[in-house]
MMTF fields as JSON, N, C-alpha, C and O atoms, coordinates in Angstrom:
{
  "mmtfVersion": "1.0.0",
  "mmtfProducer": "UNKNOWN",
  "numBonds": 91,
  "numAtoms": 92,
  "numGroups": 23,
  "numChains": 1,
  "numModels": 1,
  "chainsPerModel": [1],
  "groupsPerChain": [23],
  "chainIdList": ["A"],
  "bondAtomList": [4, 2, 8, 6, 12, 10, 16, 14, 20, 18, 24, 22, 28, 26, 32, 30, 36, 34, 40, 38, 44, 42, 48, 46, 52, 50, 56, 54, 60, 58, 64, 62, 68, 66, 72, 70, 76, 74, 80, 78, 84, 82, 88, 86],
  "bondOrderList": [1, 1, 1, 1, 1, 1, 1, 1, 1, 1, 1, 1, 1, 1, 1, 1, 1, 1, 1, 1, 1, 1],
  "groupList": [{"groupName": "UNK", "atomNameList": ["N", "CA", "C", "O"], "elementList": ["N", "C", "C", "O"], "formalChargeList": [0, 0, 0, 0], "bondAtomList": [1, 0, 2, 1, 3, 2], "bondOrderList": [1, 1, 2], "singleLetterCode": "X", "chemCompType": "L-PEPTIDE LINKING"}],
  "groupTypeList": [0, 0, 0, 0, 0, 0, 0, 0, 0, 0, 0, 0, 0, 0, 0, 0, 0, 0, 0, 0, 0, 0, 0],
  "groupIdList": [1, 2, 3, 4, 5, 6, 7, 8, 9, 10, 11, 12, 13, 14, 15, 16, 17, 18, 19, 20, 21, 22, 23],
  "secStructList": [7, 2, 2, 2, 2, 6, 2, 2, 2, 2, 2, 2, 2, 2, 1, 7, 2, 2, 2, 2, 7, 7, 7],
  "xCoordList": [0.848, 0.0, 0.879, 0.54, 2.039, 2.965, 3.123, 2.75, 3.873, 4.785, 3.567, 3.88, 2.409, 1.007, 0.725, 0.48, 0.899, 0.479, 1.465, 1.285, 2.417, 3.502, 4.406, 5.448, 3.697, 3.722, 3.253, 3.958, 2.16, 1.149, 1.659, 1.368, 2.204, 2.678, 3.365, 3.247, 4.872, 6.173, 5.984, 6.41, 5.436, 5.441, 4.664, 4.993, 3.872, 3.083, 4.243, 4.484, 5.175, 6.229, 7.313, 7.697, 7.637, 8.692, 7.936, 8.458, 6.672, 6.036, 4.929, 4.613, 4.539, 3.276, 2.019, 2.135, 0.97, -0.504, -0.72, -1.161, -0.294, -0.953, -0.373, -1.173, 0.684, 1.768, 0.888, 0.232, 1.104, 0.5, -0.501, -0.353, -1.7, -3.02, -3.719, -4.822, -3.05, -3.901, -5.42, -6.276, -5.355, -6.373, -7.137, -8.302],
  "yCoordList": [-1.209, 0.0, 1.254, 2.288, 1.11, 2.272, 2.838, 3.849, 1.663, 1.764, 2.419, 3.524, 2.107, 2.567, 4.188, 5.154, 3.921, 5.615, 6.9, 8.117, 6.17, 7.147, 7.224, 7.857, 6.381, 6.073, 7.459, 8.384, 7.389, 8.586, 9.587, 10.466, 10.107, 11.675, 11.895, 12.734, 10.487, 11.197, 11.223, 12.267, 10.263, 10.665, 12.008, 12.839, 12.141, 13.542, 14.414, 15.04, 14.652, 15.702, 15.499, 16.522, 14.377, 14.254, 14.161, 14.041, 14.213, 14.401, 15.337, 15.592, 15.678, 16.497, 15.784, 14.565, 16.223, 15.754, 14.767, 13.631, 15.585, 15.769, 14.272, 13.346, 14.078, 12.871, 11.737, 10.866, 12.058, 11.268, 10.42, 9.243, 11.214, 11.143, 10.106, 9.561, 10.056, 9.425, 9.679, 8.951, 11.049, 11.703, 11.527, 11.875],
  "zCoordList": [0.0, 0.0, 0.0, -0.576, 0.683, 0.754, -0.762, -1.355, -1.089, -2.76, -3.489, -3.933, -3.719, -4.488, -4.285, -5.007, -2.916, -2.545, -2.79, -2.825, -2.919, -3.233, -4.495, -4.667, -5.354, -6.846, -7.415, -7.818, -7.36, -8.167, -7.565, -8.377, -6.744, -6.076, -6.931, -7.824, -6.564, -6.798, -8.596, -9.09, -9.544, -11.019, -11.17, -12.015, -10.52, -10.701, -10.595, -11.627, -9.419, -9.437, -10.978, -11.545, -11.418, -12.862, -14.037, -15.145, -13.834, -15.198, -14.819, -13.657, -15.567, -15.811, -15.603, -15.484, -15.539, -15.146, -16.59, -16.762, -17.298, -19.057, -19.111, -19.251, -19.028, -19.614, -19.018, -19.589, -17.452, -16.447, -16.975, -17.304, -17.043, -17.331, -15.949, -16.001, -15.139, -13.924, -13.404, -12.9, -13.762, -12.572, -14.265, -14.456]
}
């Protein structure tokens, strides 16, 4: 659960939302 939750932060900070496209 750690590794998951702190997946999506830290790529959010080295990429952009756009790239991302998570959210």
């Amino acid at each position: 659960m750690a590794p998951t939750a702190f997946e999506p932060p830290r790529v959010d900070m080295m990429t952009p939302k756009l790239d991302h496209g998570d959210e």
